[in-house]
C-alpha positions as CSV (number, residue, x, y, z in Angstrom):
1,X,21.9,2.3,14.0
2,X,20.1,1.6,17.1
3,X,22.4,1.5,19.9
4,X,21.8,-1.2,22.6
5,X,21.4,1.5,25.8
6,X,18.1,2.2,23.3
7,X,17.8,-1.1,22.3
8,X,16.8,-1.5,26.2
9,X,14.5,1.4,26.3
10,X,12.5,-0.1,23.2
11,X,12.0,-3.5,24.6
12,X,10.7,-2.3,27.8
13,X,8.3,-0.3,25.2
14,X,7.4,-3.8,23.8
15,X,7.0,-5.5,27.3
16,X,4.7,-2.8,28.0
17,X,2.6,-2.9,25.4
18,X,2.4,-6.5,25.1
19,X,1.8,-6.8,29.1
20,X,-1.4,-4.2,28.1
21,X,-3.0,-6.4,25.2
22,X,-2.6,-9.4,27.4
23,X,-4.5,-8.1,30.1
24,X,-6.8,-6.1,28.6
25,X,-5.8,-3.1,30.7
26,X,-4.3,-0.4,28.2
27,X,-1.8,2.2,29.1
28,X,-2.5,5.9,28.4
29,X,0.9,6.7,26.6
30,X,4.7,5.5,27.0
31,X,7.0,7.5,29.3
32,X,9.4,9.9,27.1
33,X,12.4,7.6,27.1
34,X,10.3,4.3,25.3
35,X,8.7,6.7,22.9
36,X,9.7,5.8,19.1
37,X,11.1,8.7,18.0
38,X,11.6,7.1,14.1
39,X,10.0,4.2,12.0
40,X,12.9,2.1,12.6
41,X,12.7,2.2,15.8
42,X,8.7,1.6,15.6
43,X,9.7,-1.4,14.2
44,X,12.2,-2.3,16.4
45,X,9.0,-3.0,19.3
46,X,7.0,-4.4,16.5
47,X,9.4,-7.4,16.2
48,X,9.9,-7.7,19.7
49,X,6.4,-7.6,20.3
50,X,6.1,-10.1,17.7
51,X,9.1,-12.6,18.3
52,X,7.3,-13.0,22.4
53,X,4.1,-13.8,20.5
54,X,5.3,-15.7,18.2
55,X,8.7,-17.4,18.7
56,X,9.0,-19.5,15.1
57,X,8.9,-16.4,13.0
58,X,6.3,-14.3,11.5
59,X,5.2,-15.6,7.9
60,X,1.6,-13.1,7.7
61,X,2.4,-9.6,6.9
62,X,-0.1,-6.3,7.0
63,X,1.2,-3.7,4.5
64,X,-0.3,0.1,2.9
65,X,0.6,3.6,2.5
66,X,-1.0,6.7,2.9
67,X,-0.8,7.4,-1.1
68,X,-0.5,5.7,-4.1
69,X,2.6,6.9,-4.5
70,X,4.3,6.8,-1.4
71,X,6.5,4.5,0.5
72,X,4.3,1.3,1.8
73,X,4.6,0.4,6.1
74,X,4.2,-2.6,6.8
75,X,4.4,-4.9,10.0
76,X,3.7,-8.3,11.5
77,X,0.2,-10.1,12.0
78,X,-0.2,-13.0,14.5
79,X,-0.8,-16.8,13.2
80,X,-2.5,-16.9,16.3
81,X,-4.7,-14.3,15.7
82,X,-6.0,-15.4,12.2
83,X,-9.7,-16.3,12.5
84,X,-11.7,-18.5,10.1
85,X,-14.7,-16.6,8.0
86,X,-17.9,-16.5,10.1
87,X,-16.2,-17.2,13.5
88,X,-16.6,-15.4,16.9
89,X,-13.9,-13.4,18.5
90,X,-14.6,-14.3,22.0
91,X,-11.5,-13.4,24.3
92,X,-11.4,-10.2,26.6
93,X,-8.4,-8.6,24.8
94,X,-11.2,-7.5,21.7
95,X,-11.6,-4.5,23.6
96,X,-11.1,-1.8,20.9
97,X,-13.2,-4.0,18.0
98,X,-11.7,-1.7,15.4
99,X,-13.0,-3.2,11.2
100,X,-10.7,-2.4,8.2
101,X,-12.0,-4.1,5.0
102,X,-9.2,-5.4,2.7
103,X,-7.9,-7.9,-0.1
104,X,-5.6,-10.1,0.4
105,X,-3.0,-12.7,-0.8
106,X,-2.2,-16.0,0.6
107,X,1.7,-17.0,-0.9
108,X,2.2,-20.0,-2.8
109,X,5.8,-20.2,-3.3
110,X,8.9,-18.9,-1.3
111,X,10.4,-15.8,-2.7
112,X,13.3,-15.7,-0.2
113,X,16.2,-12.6,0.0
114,X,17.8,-12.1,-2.8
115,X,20.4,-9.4,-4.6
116,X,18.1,-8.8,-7.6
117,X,14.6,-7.7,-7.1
118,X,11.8,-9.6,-8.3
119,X,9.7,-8.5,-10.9
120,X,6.0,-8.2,-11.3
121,X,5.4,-11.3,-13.0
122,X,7.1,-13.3,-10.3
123,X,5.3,-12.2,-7.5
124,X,2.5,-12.8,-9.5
125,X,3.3,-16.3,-10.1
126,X,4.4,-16.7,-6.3
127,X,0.4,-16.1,-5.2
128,X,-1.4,-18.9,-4.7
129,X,-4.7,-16.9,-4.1
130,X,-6.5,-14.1,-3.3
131,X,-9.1,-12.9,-0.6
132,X,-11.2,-10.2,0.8
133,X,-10.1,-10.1,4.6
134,X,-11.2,-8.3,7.7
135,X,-8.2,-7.0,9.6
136,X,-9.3,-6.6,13.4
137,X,-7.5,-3.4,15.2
138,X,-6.6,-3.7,18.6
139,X,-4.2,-1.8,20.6
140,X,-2.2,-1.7,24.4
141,X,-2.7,2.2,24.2
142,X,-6.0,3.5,25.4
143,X,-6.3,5.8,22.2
144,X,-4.5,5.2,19.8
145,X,-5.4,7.8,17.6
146,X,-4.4,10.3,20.7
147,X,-0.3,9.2,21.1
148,X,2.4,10.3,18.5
149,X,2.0,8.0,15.9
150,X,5.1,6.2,15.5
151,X,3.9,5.0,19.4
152,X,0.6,3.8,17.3
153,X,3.1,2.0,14.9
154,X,5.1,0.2,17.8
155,X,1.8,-1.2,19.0
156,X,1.7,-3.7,15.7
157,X,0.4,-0.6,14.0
158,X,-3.1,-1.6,15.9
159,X,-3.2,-5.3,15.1
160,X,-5.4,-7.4,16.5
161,X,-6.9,-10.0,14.1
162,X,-7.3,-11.2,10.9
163,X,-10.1,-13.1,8.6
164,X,-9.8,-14.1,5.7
165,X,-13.0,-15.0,3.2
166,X,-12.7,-17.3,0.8
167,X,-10.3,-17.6,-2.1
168,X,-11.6,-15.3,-5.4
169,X,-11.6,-17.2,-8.6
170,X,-9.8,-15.4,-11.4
171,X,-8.6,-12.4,-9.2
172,X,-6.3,-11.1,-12.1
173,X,-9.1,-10.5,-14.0
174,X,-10.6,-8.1,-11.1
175,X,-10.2,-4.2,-12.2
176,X,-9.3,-2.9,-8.6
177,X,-9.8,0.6,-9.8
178,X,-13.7,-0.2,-10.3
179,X,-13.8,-2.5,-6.9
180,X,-16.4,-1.1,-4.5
181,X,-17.3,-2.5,-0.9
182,X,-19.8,-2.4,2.2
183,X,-19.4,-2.8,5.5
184,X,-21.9,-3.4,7.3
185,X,-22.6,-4.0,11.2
186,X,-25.3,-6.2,12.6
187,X,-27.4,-5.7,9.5
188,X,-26.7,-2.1,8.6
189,X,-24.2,-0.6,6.2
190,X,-22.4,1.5,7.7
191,X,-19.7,2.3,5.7
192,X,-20.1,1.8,1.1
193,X,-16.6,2.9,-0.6
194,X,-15.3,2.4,-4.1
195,X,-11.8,2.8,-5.3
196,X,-11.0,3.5,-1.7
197,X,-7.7,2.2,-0.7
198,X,-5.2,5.0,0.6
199,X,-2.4,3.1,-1.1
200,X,-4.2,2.9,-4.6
201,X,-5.7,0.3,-6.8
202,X,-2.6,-1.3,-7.7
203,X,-2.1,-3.7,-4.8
204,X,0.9,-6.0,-6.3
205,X,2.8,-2.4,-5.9
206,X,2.2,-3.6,-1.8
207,X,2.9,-6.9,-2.2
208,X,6.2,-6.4,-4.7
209,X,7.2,-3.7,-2.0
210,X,7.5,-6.7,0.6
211,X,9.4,-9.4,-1.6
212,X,11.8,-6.9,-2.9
213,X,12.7,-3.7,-0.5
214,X,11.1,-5.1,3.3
215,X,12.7,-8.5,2.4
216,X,16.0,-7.6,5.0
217,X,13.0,-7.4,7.7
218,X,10.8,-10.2,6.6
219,X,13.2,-12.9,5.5
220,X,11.4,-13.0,2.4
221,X,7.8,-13.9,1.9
222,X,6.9,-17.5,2.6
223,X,5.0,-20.2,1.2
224,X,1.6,-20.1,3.1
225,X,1.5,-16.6,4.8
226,X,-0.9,-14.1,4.0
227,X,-0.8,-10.3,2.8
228,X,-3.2,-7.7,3.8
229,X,-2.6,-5.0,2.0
230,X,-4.6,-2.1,3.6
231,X,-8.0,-0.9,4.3
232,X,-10.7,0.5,1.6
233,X,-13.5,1.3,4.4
234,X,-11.1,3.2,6.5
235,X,-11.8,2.3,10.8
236,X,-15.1,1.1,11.6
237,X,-15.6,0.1,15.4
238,X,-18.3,-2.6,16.5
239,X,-19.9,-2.8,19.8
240,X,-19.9,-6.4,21.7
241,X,-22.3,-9.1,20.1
242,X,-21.9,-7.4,17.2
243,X,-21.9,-9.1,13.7
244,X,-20.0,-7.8,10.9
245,X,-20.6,-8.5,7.2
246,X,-17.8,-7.1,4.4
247,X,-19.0,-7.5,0.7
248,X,-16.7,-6.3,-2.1
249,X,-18.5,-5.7,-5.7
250,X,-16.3,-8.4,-7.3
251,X,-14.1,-9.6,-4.6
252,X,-16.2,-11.7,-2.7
253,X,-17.3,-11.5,1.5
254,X,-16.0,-12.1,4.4
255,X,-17.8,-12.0,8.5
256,X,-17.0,-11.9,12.0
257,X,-18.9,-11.9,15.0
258,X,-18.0,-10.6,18.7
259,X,-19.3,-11.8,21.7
């Protein structure tokens, strides 16, 4: 239970934050007393972060986990912030230009709270399609891999963008456990990984996690919202003008450019 004298200390966490991605001038750390000190309350300035950038409610979800095995984190991506294959991120908050190669699912049908969980087969039947992506990282802290990291987490766990390629025909059919991919940046691979996702192969374990146990968070996943579900490339960082090409083995592509 979070009580509201730290209620007040975590949204002045979120302002911060959110006043440093605005303005493209990042802040070192947070003083001691806005510093997440659990998950929860890492996702307490997630949602404030996300309910100021997004008033009408978050519908596009990012979710993985450090092991196949263990318990998915999740958080919110911005509508705003979703970026059609091929396009150019042009504005001066792209300051970090951080790559994660990923799949992921746009929804099809509303799987809303409910008492009993949903099983496999009807999250299954809930996605409308799937898709290899591009998730963006961006952050308000200068380093983020230098803070504690539930401080990284109450930055949108790094969010900054999304692109998603286009739709993969038959993507039940796709072994995930023999998927490979390349990144690569301005023409060079940098990066060739197979089987590489932290969280495993079996992404509908992600996306089940979301419409059954994260659902008291999320409302429930909704018709027309996407799923990311973690990165198989680990974080690749581009320069400006760079132009960034993602190719999985089976999965399709997906590019970006900066200016």
């Amino acid at each position: 239970m979070i009580t509201d004298a730290r209620k007040a200390e975590l949204l002045s966490a979120a302002d911060l934050l959110l006043k440093a991605r605005k303005t493209a001038n990042p802040v070192e750390d947070l003083s001691a007393p806005m510093l997440a000190t659990s998950l929860d309350e890492a996702y307490f300035v997630q949602d404030a972060m996300a309910r100021s950038l997004q008033p009408e409610g978050i519908i596009d979800w990012k979710v993985g986990a450090p092991a196949p095995d263990a318990t998915p984190i999740f958080g919110p991506m911005i509508r705003a912030w979703v970026g059609a294959d091929g396009c150019t991120f042009a504005d001066k908050r792209y300051r970090i230009r951080g790559l994660e190669a990923e799949i992921s699912f746009k929804i099809g049908k509303d799987l809303p709270p409910r008492a009993t969980p949903y099983s496999r087969e009807e999250v299954i039947d809930a996605i409308e399609s799937c898709h290899p992506a591009i998730e963006e990282l961006e952050a308000g802290l200068m380093a983020p891999a230098k803070v504690a990291r539930f401080t990284m987490f109450s930055d949108l766990q790094m969010h900054g963008g999304f692109i998603p390629g286009p739709a993969v025909a038959d993507w039940q059919k796709i072994d995930f456990s023999k998927e490979s991919v390349a990144l690569a940046i301005d023409g060079k691979i940098e990066v060739v990984r197979s089987a590489s996702n932290t969280a495993g192969t079996d992404l509908l374990r992600l996306v089940l996690y979301l419409a059954n146990e994260a659902s008291s968070r999320t409302g429930g996943l909704k018709r027309g919202g996407w799923v990311t579900t973690g990165s198989w490339t680990g974080n690749t960082f581009a320069k400006p003008g760079s132009y960034v090409d993602v190719r999985f083995s089976t999965a399709g592509g997906v590019s970006l450019h900066f200016a």
